[in-house]
N, CA, C and O atoms as CSV, one atom per row, in Angstrom:
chain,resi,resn,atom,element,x,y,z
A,1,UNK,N,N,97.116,-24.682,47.488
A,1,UNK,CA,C,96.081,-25.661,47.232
A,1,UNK,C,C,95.840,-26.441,48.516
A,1,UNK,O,O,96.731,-26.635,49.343
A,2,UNK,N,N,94.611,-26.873,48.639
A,2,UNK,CA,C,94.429,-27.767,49.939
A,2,UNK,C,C,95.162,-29.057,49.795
A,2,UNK,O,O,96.001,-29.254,48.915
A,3,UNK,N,N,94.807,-29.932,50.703
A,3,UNK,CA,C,95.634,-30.805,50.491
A,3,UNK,C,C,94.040,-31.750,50.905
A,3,UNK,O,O,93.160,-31.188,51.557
A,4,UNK,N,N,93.908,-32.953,50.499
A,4,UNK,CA,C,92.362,-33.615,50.536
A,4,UNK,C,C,92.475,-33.990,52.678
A,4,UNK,O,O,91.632,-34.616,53.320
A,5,UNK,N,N,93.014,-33.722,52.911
A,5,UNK,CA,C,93.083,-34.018,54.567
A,5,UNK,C,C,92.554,-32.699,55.236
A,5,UNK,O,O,92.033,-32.662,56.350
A,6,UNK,N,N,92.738,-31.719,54.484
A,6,UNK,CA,C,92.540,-30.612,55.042
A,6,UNK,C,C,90.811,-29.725,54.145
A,6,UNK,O,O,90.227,-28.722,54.554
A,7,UNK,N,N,90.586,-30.269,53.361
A,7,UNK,CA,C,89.204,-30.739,52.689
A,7,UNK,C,C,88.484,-31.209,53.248
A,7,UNK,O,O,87.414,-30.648,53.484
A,8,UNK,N,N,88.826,-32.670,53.778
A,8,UNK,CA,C,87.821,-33.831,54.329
A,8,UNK,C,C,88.182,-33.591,56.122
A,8,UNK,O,O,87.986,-34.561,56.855
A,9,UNK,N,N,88.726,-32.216,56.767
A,9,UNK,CA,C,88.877,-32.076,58.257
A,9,UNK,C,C,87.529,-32.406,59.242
A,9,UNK,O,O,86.492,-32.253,58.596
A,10,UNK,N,N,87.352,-32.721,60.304
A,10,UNK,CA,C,86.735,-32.949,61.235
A,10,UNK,C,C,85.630,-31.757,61.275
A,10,UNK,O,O,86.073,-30.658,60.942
A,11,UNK,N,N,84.226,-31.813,61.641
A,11,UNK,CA,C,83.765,-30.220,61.928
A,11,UNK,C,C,84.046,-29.786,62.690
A,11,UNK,O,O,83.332,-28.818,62.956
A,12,UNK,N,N,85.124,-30.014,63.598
A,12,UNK,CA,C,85.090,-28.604,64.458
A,12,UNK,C,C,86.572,-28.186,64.073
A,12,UNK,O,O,87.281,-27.444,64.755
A,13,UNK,N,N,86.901,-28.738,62.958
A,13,UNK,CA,C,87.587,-27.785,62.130
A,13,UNK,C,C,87.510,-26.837,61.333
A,13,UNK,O,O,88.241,-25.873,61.104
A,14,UNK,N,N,86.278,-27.294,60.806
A,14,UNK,CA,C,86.100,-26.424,59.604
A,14,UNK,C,C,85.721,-25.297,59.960
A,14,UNK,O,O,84.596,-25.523,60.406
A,15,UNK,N,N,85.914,-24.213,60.061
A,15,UNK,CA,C,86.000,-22.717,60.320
A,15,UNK,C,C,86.173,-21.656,59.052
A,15,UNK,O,O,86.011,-20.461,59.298
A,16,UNK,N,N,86.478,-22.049,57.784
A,16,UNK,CA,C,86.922,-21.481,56.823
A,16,UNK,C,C,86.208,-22.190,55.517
A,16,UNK,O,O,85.595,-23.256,55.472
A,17,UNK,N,N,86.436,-21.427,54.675
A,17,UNK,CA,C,85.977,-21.620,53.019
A,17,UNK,C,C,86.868,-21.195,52.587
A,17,UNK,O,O,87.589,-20.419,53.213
A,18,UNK,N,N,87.143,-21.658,51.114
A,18,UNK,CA,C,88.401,-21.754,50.002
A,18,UNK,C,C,87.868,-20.719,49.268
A,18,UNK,O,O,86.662,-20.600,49.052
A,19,UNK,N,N,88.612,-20.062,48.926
A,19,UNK,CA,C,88.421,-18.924,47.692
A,19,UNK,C,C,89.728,-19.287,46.831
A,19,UNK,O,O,90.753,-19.568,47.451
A,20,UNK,N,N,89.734,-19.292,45.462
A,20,UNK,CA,C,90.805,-19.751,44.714
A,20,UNK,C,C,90.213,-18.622,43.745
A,20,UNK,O,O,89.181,-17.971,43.912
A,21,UNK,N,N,91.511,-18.530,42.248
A,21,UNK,CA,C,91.263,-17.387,41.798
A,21,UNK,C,C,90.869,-17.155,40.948
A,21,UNK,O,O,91.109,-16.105,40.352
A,22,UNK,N,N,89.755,-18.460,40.376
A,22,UNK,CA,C,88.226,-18.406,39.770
A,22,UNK,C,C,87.531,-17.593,40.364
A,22,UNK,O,O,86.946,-16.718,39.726
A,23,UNK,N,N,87.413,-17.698,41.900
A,23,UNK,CA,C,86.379,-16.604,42.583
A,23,UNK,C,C,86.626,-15.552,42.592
A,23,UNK,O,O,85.899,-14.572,42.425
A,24,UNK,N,N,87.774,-15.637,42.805
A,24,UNK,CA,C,88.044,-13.423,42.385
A,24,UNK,C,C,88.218,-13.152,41.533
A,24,UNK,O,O,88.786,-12.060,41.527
A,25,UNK,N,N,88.014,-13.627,40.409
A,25,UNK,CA,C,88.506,-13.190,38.958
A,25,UNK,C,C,86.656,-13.074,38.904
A,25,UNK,O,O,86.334,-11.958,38.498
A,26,UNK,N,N,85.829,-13.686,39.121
A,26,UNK,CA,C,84.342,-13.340,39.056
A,26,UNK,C,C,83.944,-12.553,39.949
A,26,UNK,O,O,82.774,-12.204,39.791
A,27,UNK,N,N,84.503,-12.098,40.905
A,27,UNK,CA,C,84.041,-10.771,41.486
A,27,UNK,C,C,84.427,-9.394,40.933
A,27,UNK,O,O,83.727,-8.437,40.600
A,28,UNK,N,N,86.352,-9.672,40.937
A,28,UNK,CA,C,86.413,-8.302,39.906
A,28,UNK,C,C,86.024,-7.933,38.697
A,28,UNK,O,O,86.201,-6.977,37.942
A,29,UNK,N,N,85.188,-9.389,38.712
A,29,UNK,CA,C,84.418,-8.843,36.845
A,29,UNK,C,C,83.437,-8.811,37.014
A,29,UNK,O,O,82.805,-8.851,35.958
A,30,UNK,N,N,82.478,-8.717,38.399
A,30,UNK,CA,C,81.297,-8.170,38.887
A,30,UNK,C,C,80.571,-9.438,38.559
A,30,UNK,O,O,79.362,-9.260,38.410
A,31,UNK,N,N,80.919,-10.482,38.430
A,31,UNK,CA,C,79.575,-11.523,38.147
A,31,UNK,C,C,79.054,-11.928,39.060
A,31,UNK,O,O,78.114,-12.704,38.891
A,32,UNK,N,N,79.635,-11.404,40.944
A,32,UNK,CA,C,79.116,-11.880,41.822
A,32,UNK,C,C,79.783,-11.306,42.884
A,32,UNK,O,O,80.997,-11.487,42.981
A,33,UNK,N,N,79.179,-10.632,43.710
A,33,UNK,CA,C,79.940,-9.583,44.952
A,33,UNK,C,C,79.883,-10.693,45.694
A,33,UNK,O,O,79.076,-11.620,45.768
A,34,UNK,N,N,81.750,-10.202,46.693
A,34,UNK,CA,C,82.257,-10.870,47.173
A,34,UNK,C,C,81.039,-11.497,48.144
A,34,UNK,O,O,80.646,-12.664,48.126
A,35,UNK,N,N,80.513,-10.327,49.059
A,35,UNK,CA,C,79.505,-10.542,50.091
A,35,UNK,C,C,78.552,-12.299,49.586
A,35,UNK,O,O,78.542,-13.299,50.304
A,36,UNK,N,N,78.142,-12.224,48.759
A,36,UNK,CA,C,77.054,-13.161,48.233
A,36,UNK,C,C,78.072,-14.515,47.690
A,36,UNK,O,O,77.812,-15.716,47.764
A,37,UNK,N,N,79.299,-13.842,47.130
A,37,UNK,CA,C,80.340,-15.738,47.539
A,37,UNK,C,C,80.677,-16.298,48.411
A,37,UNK,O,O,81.123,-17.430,48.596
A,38,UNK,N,N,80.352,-15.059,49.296
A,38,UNK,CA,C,81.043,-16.110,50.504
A,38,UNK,C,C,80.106,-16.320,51.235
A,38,UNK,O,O,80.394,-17.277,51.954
A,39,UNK,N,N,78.867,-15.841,51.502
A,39,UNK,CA,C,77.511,-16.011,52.026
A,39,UNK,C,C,77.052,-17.788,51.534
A,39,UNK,O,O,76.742,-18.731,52.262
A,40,UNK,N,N,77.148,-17.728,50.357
A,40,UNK,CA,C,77.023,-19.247,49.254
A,40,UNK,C,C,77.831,-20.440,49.714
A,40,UNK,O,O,77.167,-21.471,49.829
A,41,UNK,N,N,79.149,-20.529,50.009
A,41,UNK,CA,C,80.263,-20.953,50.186
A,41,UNK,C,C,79.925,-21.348,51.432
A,41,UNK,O,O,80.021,-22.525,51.781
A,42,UNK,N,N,79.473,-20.338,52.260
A,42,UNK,CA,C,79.136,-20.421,54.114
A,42,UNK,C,C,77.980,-21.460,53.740
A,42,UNK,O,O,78.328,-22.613,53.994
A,43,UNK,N,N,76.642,-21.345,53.181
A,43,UNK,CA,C,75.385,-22.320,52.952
A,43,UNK,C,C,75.981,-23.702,52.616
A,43,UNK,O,O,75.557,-24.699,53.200
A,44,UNK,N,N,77.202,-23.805,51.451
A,44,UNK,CA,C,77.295,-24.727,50.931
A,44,UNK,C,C,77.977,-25.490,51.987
A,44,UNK,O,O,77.424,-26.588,52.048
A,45,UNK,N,N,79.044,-25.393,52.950
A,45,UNK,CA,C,79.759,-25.787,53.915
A,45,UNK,C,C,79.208,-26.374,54.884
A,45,UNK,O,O,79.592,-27.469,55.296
A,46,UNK,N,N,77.764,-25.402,55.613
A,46,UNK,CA,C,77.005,-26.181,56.103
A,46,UNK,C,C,75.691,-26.939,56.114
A,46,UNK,O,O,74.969,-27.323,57.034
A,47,UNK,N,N,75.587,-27.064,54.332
A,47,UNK,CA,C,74.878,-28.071,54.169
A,47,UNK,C,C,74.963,-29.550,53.668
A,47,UNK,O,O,74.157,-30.468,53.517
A,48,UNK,N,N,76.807,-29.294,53.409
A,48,UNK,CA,C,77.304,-30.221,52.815
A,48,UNK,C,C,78.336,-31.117,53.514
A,48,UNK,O,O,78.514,-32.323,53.344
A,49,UNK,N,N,78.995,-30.252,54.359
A,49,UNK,CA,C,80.213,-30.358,55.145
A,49,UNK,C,C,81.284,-30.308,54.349
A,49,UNK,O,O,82.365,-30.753,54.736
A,50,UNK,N,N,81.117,-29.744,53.095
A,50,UNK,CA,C,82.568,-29.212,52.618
A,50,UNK,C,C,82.812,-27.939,51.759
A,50,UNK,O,O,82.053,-27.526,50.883
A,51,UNK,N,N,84.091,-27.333,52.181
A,51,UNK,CA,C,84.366,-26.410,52.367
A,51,UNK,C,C,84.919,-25.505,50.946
A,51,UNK,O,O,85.261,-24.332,50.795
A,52,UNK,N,N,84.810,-26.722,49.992
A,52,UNK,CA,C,85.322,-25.530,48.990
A,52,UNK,C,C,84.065,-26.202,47.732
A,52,UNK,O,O,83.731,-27.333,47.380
A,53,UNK,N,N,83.648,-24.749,47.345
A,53,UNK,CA,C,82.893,-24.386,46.494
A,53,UNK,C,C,83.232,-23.489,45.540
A,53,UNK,O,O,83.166,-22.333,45.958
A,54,UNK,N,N,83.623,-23.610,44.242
A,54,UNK,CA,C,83.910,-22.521,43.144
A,54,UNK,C,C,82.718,-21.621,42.843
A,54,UNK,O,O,81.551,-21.770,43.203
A,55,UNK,N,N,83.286,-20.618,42.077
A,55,UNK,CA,C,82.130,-19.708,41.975
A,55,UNK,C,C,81.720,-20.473,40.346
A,55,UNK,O,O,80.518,-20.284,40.164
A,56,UNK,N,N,82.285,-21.182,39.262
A,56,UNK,CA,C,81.403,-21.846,38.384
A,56,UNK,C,C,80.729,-22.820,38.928
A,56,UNK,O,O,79.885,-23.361,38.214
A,57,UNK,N,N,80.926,-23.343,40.426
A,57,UNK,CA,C,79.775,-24.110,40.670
A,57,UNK,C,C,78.593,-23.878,40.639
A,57,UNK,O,O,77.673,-24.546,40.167
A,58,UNK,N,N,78.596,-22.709,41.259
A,58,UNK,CA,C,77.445,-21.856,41.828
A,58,UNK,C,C,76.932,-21.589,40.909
A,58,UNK,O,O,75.710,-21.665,41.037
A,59,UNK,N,N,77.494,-21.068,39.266
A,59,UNK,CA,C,76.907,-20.757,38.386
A,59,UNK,C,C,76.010,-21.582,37.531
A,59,UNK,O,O,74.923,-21.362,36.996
A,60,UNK,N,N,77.133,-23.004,37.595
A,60,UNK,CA,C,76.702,-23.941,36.854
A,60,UNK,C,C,75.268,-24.515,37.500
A,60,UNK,O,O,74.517,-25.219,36.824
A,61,UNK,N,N,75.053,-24.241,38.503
A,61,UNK,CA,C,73.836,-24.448,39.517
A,61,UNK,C,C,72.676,-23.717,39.060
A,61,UNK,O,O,71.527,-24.157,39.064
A,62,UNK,N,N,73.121,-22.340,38.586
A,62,UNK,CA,C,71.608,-21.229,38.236
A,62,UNK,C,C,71.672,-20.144,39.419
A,62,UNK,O,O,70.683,-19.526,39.813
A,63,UNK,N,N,72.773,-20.020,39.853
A,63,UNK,CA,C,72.351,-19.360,41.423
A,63,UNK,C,C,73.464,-18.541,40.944
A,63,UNK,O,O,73.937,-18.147,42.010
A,64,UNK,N,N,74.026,-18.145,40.215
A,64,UNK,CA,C,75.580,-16.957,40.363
A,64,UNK,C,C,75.243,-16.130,39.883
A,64,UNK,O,O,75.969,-15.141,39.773
């Protein structure tokens, strides 16, 4: 698990996105190829400046 310091890091830290195992449990059940979670995850990071996005977010959004 992150730790909220490593959540809320500096940008020229952030280099990475969180995948936890909501998100792969919705890829191996095809509700969303990997390619297009982490494509989402990448948008959401830099439009938000943070780095972890679930894949029920995305859903709960209309976009999964």
């Amino acid at each position: 698990m992150a730790s909220p310091d490593g959540v809320a890091a500096p940008p020229a830290v952030r280099q990475h996105s969180l995948v936890d195992g909501g998100d792969l449990m919705a890829v191996l059940e095809e509700r969303i190829d990997f390619t297009s979670l982490l494509l989402r995850k990448k948008r959401h990071a830099a439009q938000t400046g943070q780095i972890y996005l679930s894949y029920y977010q995305i859903a709960a959004a209309g976009n999964g």
